[in-house]
Legacy VTK file of the C-alpha trace (Angstrom):
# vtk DataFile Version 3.0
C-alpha trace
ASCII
DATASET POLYDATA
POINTS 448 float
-13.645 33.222 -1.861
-15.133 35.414 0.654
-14.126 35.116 4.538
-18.276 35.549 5.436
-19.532 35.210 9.072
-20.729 32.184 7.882
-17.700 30.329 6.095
-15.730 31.576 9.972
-18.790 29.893 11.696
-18.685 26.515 9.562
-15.055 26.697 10.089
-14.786 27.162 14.055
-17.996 24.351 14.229
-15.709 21.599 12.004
-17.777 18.428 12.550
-14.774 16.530 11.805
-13.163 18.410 14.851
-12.530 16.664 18.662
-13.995 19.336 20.068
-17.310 19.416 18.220
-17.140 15.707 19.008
-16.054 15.787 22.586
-17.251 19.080 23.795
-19.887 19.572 21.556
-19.277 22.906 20.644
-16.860 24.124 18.219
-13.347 26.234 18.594
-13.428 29.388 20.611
-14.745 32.396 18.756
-12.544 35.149 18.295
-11.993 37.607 20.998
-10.830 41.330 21.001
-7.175 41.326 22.105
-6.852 37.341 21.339
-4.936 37.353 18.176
-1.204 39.184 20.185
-0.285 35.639 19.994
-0.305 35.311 15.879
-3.088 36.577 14.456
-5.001 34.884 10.975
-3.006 36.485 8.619
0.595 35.129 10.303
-1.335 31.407 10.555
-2.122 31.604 6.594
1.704 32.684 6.005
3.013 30.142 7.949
0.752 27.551 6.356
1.395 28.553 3.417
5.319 29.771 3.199
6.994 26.378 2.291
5.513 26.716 -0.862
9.146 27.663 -2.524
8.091 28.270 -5.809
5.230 30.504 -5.601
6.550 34.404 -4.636
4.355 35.040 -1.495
2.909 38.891 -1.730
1.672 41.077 1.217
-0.799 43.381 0.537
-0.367 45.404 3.746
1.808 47.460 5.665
5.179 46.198 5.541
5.292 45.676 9.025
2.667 42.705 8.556
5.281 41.113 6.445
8.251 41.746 8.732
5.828 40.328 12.210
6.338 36.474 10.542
8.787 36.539 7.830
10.961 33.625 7.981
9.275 32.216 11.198
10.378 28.494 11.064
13.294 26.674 9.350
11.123 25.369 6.580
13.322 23.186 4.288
12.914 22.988 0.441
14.541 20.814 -2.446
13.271 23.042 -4.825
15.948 23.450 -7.676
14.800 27.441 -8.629
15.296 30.404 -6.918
13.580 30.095 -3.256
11.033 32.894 -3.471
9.817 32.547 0.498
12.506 34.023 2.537
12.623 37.647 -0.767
9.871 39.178 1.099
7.248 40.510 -1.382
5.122 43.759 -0.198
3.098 46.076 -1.456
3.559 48.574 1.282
0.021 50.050 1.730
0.687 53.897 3.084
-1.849 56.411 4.405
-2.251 57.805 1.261
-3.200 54.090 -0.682
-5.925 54.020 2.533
-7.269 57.353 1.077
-7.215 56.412 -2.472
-7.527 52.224 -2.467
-4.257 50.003 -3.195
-5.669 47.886 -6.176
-3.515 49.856 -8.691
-0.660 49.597 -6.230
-1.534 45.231 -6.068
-2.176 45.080 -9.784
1.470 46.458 -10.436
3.149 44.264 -7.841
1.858 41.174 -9.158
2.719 42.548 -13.248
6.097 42.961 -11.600
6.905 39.569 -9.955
5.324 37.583 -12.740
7.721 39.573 -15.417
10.695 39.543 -12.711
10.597 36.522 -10.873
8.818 34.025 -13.311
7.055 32.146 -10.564
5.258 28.825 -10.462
2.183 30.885 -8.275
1.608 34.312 -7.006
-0.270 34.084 -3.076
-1.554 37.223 -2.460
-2.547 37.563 1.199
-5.086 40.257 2.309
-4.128 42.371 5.848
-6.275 44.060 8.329
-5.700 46.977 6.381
-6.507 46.123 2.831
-9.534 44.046 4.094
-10.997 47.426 6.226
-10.619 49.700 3.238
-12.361 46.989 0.411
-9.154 46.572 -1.745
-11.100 44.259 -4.588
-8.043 41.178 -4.309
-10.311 38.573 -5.706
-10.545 40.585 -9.304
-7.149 42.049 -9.415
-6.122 38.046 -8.671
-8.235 37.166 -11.145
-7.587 39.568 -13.738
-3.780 39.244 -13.792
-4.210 35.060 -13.692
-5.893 35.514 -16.847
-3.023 37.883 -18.102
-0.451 36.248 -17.225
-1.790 32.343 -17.027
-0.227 31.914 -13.804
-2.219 30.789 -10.215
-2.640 34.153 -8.763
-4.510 32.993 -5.498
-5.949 35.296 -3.106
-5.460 34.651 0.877
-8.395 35.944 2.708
-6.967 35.420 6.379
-7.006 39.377 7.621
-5.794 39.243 11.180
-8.742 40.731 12.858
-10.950 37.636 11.933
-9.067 35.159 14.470
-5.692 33.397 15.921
-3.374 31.653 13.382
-5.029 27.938 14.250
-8.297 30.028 11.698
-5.593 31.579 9.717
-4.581 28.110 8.835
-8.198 26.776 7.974
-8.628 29.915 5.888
-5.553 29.432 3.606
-6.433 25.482 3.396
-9.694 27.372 2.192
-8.238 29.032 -0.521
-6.102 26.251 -1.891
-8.936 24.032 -1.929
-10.822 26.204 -4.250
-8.294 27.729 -6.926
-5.782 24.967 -7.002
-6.642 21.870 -5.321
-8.272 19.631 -8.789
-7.051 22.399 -11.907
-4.877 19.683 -13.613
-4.858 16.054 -13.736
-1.619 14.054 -13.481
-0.501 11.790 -16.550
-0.631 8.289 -14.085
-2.376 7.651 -10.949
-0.446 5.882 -8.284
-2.311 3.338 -7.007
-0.415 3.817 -3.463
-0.671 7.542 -3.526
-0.875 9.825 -0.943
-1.577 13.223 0.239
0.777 14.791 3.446
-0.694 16.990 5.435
-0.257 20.093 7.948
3.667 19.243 7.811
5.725 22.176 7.419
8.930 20.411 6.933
10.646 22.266 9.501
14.467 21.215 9.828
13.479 18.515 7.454
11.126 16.596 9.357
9.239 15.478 6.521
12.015 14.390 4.302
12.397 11.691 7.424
9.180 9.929 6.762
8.689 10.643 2.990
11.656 8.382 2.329
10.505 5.784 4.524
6.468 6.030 2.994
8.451 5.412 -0.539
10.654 2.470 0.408
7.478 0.656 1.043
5.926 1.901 -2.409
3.833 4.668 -1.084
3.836 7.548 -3.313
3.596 11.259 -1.779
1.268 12.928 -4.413
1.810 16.101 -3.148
1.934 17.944 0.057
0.760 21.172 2.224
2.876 22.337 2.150
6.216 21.355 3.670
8.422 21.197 0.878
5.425 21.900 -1.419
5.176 22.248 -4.982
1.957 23.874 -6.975
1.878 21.728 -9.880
1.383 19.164 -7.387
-1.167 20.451 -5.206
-2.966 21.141 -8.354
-3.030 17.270 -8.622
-3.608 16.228 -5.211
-7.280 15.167 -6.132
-6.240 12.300 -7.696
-4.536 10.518 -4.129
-5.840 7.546 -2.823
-5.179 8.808 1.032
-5.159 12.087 2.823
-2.372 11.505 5.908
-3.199 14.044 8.746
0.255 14.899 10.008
0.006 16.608 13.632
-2.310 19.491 12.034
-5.823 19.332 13.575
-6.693 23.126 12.042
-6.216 20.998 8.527
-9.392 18.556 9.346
-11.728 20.711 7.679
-9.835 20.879 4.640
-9.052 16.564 4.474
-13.464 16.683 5.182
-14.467 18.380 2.614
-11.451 16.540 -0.253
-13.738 13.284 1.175
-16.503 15.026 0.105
-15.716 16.213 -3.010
-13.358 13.968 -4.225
-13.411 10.657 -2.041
-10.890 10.774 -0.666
-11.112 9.509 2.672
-8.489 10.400 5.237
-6.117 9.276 8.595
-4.457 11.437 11.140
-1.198 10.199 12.173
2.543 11.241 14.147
5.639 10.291 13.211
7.364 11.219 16.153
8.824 8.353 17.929
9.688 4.470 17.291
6.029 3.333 18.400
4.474 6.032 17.087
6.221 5.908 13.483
5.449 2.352 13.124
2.342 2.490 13.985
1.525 5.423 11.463
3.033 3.253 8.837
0.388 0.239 9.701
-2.424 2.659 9.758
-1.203 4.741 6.155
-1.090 0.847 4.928
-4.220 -0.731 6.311
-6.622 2.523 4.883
-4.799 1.675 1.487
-6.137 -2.080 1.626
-3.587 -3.780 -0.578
-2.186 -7.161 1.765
1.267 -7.039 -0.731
1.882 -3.286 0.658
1.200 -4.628 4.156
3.681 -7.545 3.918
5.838 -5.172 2.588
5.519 -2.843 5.471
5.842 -4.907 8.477
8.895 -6.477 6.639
10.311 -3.023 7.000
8.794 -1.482 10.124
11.095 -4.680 11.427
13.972 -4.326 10.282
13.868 -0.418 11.027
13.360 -1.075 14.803
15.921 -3.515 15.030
18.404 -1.425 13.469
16.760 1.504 15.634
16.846 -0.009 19.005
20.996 -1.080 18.148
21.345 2.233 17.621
19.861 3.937 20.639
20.952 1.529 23.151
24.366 3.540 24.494
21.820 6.126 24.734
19.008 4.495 26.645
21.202 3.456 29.548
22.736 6.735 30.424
19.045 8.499 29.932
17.896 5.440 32.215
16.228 6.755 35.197
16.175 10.569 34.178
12.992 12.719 34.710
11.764 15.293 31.945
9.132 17.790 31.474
7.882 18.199 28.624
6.428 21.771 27.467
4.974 22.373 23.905
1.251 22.244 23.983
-0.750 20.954 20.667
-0.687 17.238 19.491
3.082 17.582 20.810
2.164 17.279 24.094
1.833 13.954 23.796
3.500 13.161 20.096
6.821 13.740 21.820
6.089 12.984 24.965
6.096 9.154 22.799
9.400 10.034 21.475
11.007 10.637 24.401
9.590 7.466 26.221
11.153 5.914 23.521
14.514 6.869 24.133
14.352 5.660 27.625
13.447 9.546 29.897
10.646 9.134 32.273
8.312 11.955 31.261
6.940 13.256 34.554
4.428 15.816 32.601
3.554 17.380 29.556
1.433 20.882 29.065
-1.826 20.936 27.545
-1.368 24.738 26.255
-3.191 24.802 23.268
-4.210 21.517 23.098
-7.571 19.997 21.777
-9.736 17.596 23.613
-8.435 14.664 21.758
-4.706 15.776 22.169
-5.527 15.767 26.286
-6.564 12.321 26.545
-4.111 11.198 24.495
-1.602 13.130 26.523
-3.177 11.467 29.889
-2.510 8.079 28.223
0.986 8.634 27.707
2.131 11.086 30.532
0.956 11.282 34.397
0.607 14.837 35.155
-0.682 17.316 32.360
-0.790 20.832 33.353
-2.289 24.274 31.572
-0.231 27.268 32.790
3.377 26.633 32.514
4.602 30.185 34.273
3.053 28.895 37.322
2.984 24.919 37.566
6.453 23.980 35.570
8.370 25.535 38.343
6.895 23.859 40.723
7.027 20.702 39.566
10.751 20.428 38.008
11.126 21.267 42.395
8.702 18.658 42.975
10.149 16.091 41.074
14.160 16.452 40.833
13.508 17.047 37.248
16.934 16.209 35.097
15.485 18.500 31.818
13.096 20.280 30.063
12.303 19.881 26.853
10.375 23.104 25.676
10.064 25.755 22.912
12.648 28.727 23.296
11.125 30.948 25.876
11.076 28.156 28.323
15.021 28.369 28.274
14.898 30.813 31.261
13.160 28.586 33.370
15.904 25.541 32.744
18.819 28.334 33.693
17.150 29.649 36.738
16.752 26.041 37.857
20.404 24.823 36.862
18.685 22.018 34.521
19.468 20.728 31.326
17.462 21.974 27.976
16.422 21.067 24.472
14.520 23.197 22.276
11.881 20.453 20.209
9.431 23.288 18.769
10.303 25.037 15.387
13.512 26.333 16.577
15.432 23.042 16.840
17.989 22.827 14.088
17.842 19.005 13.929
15.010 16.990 12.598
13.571 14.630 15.073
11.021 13.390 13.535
10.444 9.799 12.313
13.056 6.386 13.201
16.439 8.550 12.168
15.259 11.558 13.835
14.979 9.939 16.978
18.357 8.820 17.162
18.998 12.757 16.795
16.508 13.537 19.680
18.386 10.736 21.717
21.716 12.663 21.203
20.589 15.832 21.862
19.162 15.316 25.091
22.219 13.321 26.160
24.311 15.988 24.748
22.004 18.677 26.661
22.175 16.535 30.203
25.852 16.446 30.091
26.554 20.034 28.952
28.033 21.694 32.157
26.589 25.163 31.042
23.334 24.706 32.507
24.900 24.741 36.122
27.515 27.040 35.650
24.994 29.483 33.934
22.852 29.638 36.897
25.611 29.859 39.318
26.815 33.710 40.219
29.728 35.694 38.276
33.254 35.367 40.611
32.638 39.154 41.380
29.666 38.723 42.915
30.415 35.601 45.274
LINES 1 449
448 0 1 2 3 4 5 6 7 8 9 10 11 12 13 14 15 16 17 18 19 20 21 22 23 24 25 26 27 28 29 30 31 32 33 34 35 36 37 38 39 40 41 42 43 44 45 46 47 48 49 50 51 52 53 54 55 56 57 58 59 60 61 62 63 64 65 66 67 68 69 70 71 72 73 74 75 76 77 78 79 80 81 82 83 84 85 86 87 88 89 90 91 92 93 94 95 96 97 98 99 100 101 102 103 104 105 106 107 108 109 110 111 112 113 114 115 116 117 118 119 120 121 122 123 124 125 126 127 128 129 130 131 132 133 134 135 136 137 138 139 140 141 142 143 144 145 146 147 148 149 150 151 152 153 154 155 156 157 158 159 160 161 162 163 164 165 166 167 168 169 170 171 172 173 174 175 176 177 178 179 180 181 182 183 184 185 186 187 188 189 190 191 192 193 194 195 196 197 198 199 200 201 202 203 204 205 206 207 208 209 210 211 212 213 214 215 216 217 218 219 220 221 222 223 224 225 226 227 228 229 230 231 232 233 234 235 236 237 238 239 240 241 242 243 244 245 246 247 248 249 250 251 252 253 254 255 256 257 258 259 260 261 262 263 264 265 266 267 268 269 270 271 272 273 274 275 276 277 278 279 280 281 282 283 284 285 286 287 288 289 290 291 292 293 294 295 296 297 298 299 300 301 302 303 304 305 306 307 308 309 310 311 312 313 314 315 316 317 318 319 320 321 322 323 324 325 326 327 328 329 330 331 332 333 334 335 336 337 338 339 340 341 342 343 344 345 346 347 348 349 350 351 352 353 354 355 356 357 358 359 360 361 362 363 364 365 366 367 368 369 370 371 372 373 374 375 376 377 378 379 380 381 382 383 384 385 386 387 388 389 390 391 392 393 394 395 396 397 398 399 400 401 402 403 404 405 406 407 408 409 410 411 412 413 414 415 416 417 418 419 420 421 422 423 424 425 426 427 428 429 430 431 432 433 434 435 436 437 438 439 440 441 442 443 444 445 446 447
């Protein structure tokens, strides 16, 4: 697989996409200086990273490896050694510039394989190694004929894009070496694929249990807790389940294309929202058994849910949040924490698509775009109790002397499906009565 102008083109113009729907046109091209916010390359690493038993190779500088190693808290129940967080580089010098680094590649893979006895070897191409013509696609092949082993090649070189096209790209690559090599001995005739989960602090495991006390099978996923012999087999699902990932559409089009497979796009953040992902996985699989068997337990679940959250919804009664993530989680969570009884004043759009903004406007009042500039202003505006943001936005809560929870990929708690809300629900009330916000704000006794 080649990254052409054309495969980037077909890519950034996804039919499938809201904004080729919406707008019309497709995803912004790429632009000179765009990518200092995660380039292609970290976008296809982070895709592709929970994938615990494949040893996940660099062929680059080792500073390419060390901009996104370890980047989220990606869970894994894999039994063998964990091969993500070993950091695997083939440390491309001036002189391999000079002279090429395919011998240099060719040797790195030899040595994992013999070392490391992976399930898959991803070797991801870098600025770099894409500038000077590094041949990856025959050294891959070569040494997964040797050695009878995936070795897949990750053409997502960060000077083609931001990470949402690194993500499309390494969907790319999956798609065509390992997406339909090997055929499982049964089909499930509830099976399922997950997708554009990365399982961080276990979100994931949340709703997987829940999907398989109803009798839906996971066939495989991408590629939170991941495995490769199941990817291999993830032709052979019934459903493709969209979770929170728009850059993954392209990828769940064209495995209804080839395969049939026709797919949903779903969150399982929240009480409403969880339930009603559950109806919708259920209804696409048309079996009226499954669906008795669903609302049974989508029931049951909320009863036990709502008994649960109750202490928590009267002392969050009547406090005001803003909420400050951007993507389908400007609204996904902004469901969650409606659920748990906050009155969301507003939600940023950063990043969002055109379908995650009028979703947004149906569930929260005030969206805004630059949160430097307009979150100030309207925690002021609006006596707001807490923010709800990803790390950097901490400085804003202390400077204002409110309460904060972290809810992007640096939370150490899952809060995703029924169970995970109950741990959103504590963490906010845990966050609003935590004294340090105030005191934080307040000047040192020296300085008084």
């Amino acid at each position: 697989m080649v990254v052409s102008k054309t495969l980037i083109k077909e890519l950034l113009s996804e039919s499938d996409c809201s904004h080729s729907k919406i707008k019309k046109s497709g995803c912004d091209k790429p632009k000179p200086g765009n990518t200092s916010g995660g380039c292609a390359y970290e976008g296809a690493q982070i895709s592709l990273f929970p994938y615990a038993d494949t040893a996940h190779l660099v062929h680059g500088p080792h500073t390419c490896l060390g901009a996104s190693w370890e980047t989220r808290a990606s869970l894994t129940s894999y039994q063998g050694e964990n091969n993500t967080p070993l950091g695997y580089c083939t440390n491309i010098t001036s002189q391999d510039i000079i002279f090429g680094g395919d011998k240099k590649l060719g040797e790195a893979i030899e040595y994992i394989v013999t070392k490391k006895r992976p399930k898959a070897v991803f070797v991801y191409e870098t600025c770099v190694t894409a500038m000077i013509g590094d041949n990856i696609d025959h050294i891959c092949k070569t040494a997964q004929e040797r050695f009878d082993i995936p070795i897949v090649p990750i053409h997502a070189p960060g000077f083609v894009g931001g990470k949402n096209l690194g993500s499309k790209l390494a969907s790319e690559s999956i798609l065509s070496f390992l997406i339909g090599t090997k055929e499982p001995e049964t089909i499930h005739p509830f099976g399922i694929n997950l997708i554009g989960d990365y399982n961080v602090t276990g979100d994931m495991w949340q709703y997987r249990g829940i999907l398989e006390k109803i009798g839906v099978k996971v066939v495989s996923t991408l590629s939170g807790d991941g495995r490769i012999e199941e990817i291999c087999q993830a032709h052979r699902a019934k459903l493709n389940v969209l979770v929170c990932a728009k850059s993954l559409v392209s990828l769940c089009r064209k495995m209804k294309e080839r395969y049939d497979i026709p797919y949903i796009s779903v969150s399982f953040y929240g009480k409403r929202d969880t339930s009603n992902a559950l109806r919708s996985i259920v209804r696409a699989l048309r079996d009226e058994n499954l669906s008795k068997r669903a609302e049974h337990f989508i029931k049951e679940e909320e009863w036990r849910l709502e008994k649960m959250l109750l202490p928590y919804k009267k002392e969050l009664s009547g406090k005001k949040a803003i909420l400050n993530t951007g993507g389908n989680k400007s609204w996904s969570i902004a469901s969650a924490l409606q659920d748990i009884g906050l009155n969301v004043v507003a939600t940023s759009i950063n990043k969002s698509t055109e379908e995650d903004i009028e979703l947004a406007k149906k569930y929260v009042g005030i969206v805004f775009k630059n949160p430097s500039i307009d979150q100030p202003k309207l925690i002021d505006e609006h006596g707001i109790d807490i923010l709800l943001a990803g790390g950097r936005s901490l400085y804003t809560a202390i400077k204002k002397k409110i309460a904060f929870v972290d809810v992007n990929q640096e939370k150490k708690l899952s809060y995703g499906a029924y169970a995970g809300l109950v741990n959103l629900a504590r963490d906010v009330s845990l966050a609003l009565s935590n004294p340090v916000f105030k005191l934080v704000g307040e000047k040192a006794p020296w300085e008084s």
